[in-house]
C-alpha positions as a printed Julia matrix, in Angstrom:
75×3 Matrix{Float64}:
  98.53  94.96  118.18
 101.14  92.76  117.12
 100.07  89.31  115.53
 102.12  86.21  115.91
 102.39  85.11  112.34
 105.51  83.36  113.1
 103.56  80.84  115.19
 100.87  79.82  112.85
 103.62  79.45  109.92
 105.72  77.1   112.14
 102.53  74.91  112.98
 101.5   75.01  109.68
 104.85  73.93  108.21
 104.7   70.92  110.86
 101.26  70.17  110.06
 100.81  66.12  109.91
  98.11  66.82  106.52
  96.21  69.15  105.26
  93.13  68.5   107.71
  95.4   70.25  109.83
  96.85  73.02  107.86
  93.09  73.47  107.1
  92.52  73.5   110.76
  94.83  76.3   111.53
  94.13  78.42  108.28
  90.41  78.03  109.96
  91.86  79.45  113.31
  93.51  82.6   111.55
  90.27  83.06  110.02
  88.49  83.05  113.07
  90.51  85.15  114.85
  90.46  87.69  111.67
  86.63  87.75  111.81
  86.81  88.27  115.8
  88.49  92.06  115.45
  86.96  95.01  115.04
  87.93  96.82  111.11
  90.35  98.71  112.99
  92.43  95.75  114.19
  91.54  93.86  111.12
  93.64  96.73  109.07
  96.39  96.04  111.36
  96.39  92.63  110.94
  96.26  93.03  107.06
  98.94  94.95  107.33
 101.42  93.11  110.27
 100.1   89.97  107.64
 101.58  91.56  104.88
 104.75  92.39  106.56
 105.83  89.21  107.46
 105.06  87.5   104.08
 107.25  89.72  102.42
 109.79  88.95  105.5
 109.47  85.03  104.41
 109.49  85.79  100.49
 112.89  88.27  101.05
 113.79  85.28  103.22
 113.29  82.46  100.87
 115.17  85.03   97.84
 118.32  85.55  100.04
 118.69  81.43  100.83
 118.3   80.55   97.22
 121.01  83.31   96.34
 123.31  82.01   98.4
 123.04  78.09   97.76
 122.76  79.64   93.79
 126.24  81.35   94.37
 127.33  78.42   96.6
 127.26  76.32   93.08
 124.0   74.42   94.28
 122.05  75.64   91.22
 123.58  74.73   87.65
 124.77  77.87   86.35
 122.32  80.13   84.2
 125.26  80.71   81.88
């Protein structure tokens, strides 16, 4: 299987409140509790994948604006 993360995360991000991000959190945990355990380990794992994708993601931007000079120095 291969779980589109991506397109929850975007929706989320665009959310208009949290009735909504609560809304689509509720829709990954629907789908979740649809799969058999088999596909549920997948998608624990293809979940945990592309967190650590963002996180890595989120490290290597705030490297580069630090060394950019956007972050006082920690000098």
């Amino acid at each position: 299987m291969n779980f589109d993360f991506r397109k929850y995360h975007v929706r989320a991000i665009n959310a208009r409140d949290e009735a909504e991000k609560a809304a689509i959190n509720q829709e990954l945990k629907d789908l979740y509790d649809s799969l058999s355990e088999a596909d549920q380990k997948v998608f624990n794992e293809e979940l945990q994948k592309f967190l650590v994708s963002q996180y890595k993601a989120i490290g290597d931007e705030y490297q580069a604006l630090k060394s950019g000079g956007a972050f006082p120095s920690d000098n």
